[in-house]
Z-matrix of the N, CA and C atoms (Angstrom, degrees):
N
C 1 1.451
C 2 1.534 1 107.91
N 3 1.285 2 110.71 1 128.08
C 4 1.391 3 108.95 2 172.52
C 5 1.793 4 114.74 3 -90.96
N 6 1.311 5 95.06 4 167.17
C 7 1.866 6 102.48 5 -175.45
C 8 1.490 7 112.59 6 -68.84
N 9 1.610 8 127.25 7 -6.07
C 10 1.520 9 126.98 8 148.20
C 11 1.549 10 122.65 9 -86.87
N 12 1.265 11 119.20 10 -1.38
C 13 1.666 12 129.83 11 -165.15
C 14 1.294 13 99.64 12 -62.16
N 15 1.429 14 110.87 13 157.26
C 16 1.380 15 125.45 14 132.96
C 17 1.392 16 140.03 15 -109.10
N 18 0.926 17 141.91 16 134.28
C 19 1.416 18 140.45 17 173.56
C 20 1.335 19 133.83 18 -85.41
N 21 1.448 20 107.74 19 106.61
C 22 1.805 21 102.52 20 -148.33
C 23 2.178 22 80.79 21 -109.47
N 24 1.486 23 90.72 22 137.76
C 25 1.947 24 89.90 23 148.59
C 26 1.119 25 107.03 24 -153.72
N 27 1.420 26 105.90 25 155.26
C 28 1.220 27 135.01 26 -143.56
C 29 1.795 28 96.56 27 -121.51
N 30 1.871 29 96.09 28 136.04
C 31 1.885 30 103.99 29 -177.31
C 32 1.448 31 103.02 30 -102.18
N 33 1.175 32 113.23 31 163.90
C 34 1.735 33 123.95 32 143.33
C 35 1.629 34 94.38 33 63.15
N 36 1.611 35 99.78 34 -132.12
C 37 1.440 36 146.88 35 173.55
C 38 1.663 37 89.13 36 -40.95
N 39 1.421 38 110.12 37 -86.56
C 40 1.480 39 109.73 38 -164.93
C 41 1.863 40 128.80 39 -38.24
N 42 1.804 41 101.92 40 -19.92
C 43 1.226 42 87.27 41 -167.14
C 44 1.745 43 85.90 42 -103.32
N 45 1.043 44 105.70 43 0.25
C 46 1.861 45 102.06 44 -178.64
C 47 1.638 46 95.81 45 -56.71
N 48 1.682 47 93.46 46 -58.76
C 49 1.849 48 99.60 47 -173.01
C 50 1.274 49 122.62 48 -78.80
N 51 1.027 50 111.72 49 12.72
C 52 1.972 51 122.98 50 166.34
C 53 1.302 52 100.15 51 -109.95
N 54 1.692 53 130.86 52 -0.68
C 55 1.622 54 120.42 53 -158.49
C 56 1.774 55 119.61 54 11.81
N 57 1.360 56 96.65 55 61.62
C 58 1.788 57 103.14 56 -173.09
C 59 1.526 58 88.09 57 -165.59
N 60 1.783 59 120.31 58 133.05
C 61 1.489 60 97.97 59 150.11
C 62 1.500 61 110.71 60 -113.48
N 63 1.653 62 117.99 61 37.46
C 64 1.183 63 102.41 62 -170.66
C 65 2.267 64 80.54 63 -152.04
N 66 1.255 65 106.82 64 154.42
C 67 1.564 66 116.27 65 174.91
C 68 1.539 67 80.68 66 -141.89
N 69 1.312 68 96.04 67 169.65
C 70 1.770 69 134.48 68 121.80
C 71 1.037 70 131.69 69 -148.96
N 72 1.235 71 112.05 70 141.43
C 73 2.317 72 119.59 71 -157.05
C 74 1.235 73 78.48 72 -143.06
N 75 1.387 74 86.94 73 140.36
C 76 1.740 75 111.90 74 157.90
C 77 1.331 76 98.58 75 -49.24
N 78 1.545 77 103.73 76 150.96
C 79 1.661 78 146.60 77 155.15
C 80 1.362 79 99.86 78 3.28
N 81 0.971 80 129.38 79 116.43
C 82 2.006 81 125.16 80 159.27
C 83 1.357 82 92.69 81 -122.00
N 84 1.261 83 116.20 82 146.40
C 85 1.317 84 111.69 83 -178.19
C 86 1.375 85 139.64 84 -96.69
N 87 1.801 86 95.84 85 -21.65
C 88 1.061 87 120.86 86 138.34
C 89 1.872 88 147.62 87 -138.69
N 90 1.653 89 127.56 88 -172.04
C 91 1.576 90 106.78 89 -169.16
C 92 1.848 91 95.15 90 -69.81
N 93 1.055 92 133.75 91 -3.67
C 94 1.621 93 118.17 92 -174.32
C 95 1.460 94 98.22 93 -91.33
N 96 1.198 95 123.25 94 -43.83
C 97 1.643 96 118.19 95 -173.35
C 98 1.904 97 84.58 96 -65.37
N 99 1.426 98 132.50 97 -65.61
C 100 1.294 99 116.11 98 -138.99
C 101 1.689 100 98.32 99 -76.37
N 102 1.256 101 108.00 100 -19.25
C 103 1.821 102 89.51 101 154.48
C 104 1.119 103 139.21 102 -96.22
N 105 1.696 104 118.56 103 8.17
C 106 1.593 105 109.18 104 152.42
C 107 1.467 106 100.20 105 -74.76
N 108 1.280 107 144.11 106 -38.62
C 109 1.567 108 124.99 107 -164.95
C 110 1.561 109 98.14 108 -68.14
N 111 1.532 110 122.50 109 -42.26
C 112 1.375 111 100.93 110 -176.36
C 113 1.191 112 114.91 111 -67.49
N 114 1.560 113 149.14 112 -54.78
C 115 0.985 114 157.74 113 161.04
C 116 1.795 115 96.52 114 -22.24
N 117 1.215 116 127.69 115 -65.33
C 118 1.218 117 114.33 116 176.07
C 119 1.371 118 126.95 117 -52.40
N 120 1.652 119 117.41 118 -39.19
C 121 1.204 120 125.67 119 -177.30
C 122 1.543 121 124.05 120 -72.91
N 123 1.565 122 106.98 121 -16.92
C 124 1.450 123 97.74 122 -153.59
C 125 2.036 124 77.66 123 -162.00
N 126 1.086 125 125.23 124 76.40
C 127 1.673 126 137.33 125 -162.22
C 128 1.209 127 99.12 126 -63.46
N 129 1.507 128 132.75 127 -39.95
C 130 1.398 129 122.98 128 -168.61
C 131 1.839 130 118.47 129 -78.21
N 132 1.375 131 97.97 130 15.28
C 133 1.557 132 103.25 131 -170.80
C 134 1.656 133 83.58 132 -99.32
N 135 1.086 134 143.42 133 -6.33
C 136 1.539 135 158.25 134 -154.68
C 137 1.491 136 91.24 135 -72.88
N 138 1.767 137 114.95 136 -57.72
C 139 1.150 138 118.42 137 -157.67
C 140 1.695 139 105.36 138 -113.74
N 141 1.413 140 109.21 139 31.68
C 142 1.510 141 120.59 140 158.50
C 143 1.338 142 131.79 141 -112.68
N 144 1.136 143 127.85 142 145.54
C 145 1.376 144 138.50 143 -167.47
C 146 1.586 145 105.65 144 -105.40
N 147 1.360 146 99.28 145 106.98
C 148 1.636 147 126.29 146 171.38
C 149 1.093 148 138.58 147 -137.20
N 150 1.321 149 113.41 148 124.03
C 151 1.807 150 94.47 149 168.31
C 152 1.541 151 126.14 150 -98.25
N 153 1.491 152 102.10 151 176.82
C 154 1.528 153 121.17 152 174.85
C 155 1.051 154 132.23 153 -90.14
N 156 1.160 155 130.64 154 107.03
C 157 1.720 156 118.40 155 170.93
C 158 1.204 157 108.24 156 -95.93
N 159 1.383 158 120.93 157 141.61
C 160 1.900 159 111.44 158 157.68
C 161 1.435 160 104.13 159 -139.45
N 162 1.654 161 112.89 160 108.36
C 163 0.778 162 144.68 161 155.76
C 164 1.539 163 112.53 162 109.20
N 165 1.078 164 111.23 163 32.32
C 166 1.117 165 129.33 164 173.19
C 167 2.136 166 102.03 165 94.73
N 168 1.212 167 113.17 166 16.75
C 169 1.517 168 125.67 167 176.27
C 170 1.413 169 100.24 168 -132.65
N 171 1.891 170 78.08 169 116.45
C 172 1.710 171 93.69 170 166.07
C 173 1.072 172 132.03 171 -65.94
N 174 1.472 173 128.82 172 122.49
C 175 1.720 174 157.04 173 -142.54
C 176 1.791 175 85.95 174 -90.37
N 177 1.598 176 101.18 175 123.07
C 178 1.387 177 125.25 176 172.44
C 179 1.525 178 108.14 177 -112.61
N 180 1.378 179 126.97 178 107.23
C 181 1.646 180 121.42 179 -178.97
C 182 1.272 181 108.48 180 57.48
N 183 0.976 182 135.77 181 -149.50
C 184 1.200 183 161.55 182 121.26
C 185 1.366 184 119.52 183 16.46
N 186 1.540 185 133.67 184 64.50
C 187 1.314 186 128.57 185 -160.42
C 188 1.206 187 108.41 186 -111.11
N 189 1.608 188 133.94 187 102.55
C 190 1.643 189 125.95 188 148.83
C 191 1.462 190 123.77 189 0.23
N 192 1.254 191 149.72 190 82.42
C 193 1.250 192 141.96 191 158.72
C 194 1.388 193 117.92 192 -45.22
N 195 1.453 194 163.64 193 83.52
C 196 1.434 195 146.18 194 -168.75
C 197 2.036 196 102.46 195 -77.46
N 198 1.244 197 87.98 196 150.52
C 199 1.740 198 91.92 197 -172.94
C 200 1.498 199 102.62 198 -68.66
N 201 1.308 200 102.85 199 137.33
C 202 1.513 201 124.71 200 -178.05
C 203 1.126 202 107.22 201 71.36
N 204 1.500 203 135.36 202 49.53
C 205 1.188 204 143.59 203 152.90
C 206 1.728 205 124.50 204 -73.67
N 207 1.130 206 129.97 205 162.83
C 208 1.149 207 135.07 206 172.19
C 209 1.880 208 105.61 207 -118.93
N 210 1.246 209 93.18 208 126.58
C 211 1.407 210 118.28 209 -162.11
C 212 1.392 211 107.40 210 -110.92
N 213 1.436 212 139.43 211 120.19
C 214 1.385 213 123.71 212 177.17
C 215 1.537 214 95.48 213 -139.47
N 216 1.395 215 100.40 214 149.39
C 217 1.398 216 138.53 215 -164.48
C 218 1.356 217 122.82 216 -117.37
N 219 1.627 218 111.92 217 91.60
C 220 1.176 219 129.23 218 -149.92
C 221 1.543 220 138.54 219 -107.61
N 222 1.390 221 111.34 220 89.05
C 223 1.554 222 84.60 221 -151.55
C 224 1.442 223 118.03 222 -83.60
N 225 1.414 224 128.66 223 179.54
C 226 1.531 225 116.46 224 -174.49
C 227 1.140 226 128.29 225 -61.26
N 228 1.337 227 107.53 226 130.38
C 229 1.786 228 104.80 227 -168.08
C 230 1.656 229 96.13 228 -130.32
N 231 1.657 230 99.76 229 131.61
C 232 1.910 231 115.39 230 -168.80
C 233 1.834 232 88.73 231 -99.82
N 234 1.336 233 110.73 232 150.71
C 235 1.639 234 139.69 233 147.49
C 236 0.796 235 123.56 234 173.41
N 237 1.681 236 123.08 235 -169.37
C 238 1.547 237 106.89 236 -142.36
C 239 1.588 238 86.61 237 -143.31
């Protein structure tokens, strides 16, 4: 990991269709830039329903990434 990285991992469903549950990509600065690269990288995440955490806080719109964050990729999980 470099000192601009991020650290993305991936749950369930999401890391089936990334076959990875762990990345690191340079710096995105934020969750809309780091989901056009995934959406670009890996297209079938396009038509999945997931959320964002960064830093252990779930990502609302538009979320600040800070460098060297840990990013996780979450897909919907039901209980009661």
């Amino acid at each position: 990991m470099t000192p601009t990285s991020i650290h993305v991992i991936a749950f369930g469903m999401i890391a089936e269709k990334i076959k990875t549950k762990e990345l690191v990509l340079e710096y995105m600065p934020d969750t809309e830039v780091l989901l056009g690269y995934l959406y670009q990288q890996y297209p079938e995440l396009q038509h999945t329903k997931f959320g964002i955490a960064v830093n252990k806080k779930m990502a609302v719109g538009k979320t600040v990434i800070p460098i060297g964050a840990e990013v996780a990729l979450l897909p919907p999980f039901s209980g009661g």
